[in-house]
N, C-alpha and C positions, 0 to 999 in steps of 0.2 A: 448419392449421399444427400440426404436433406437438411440443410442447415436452419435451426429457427430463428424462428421472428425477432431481432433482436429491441422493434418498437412496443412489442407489445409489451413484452417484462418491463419496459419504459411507464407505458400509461398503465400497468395494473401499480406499480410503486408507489406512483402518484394519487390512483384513487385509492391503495388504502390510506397511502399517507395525508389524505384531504381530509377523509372522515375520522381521523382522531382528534381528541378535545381538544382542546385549550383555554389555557387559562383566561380567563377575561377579567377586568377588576372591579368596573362599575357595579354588577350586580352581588359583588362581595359586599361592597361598600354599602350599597343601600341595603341589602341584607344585614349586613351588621348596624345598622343604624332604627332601623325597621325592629328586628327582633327583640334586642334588649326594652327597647321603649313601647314595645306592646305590655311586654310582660312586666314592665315598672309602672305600666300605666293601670294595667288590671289590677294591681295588688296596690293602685292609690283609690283605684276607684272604690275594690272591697274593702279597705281598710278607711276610708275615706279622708285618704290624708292627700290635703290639697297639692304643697308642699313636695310630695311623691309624683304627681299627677304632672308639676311643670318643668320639675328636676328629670322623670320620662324624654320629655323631650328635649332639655339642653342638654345638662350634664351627663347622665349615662348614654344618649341614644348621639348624640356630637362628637362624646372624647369614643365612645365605641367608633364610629363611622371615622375620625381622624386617625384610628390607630390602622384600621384596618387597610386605610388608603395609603400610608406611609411602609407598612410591614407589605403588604400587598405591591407597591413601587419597588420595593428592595426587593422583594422576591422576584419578579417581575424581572428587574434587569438584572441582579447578580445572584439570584438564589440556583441557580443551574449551572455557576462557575465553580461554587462548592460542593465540594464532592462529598462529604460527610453530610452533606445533606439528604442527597440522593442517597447512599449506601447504609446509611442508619435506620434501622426498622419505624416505620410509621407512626407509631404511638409514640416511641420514643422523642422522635422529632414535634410532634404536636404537644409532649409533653414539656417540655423546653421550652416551649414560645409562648406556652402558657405559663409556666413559670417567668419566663422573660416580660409578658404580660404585668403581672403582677408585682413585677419591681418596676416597671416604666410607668404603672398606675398611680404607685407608692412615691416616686420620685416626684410623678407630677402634681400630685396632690400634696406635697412637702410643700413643692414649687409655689403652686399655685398659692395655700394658705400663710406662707412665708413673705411672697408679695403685697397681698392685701394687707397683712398686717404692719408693712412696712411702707405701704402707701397712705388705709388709713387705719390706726392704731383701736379707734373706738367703733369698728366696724359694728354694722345691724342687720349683717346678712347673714341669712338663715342657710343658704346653698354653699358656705364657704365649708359650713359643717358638714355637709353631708360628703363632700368631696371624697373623702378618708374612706369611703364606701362607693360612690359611686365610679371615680375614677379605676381604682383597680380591678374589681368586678366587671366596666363594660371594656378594658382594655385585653383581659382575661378570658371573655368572653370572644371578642373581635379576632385575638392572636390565632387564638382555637379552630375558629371559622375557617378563616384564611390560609392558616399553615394545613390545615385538611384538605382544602379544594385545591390547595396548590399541589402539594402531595400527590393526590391524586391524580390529576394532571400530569405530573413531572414523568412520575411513574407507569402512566397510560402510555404515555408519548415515549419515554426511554426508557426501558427496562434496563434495570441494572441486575448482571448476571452475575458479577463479581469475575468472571473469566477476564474481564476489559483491564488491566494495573497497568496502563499507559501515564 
């Protein structure tokens, strides 16, 4: 009687289990930082609104890249403790976050123009305006990115078969 190799089913586990993805967060971030602010940048350039052109680079391409890195940290350590994360269809869940997106843009942008105007009342800043647009758009935008690549990820890495209701 031949009994088998009980090493090798060892190292065949492990090399599939090496070559599946994983999430990374850095190149989310800068991806979502990067993208929005190209495309706020073209559309300052063609329209030739300056104004467009330096909001690009702080306020949509900054609150984009700060949303991403905060939602991306959360996922990162507890988005694989919740299970209705994983068990809810894909679109569904990236629809949420962009919804969620859009109320943490709205929030911050209350925030935001709320402070200034109570720090200084006769403000003559042009970007306080634009917030109301640009915060929930690149927040909206970042949630998207992210809860996709993650997703993706989660679901390479652990298929959920629905058999598992431990």
């Amino acid at each position: 009687m031949k009994y088998p190799n009980k090493t090798e089913r060892v190292f065949v586990i492990n090399a599939a289990g090496s070559s599946a993805k994983t999430f990374v967060l850095w190149p989310e971030v800068v991806m979502s930082y990067v993208s929005p602010a190209i495309m706020a940048g073209i559309g300052g350039l063609i329209t030739a609104d300056r104004n467009l052109q330096i909001a690009a680079l702080t306020t949509i391409g900054g609150s984009s890249a700060l949303v991403a890195w905060m939602l991306g940290l959360w996922l990162r350590s507890r988005g694989r403790r919740k299970r209705w994360l994983i068990a809810t269809p894909h679109l569904v869940v990236v629809g949420m976050f962009a919804l969620a997106g859009v109320l943490l843009g709205l929030l911050a942008a209350w925030m935001t123009s709320g402070l200034v105007d109570i720090i200084d009342p006769a403000h003559h800043l042009s970007w306080v305006d634009r917030v109301w647009t640009d915060f929930p758009l690149s927040a909206t935008i970042a949630c998207t990115m992210v809860t996709w690549h993650w997703r993706q990820t989660v679901t390479t890495k652990f298929p959920f078969n629905g058999g598992d209701t431990k």
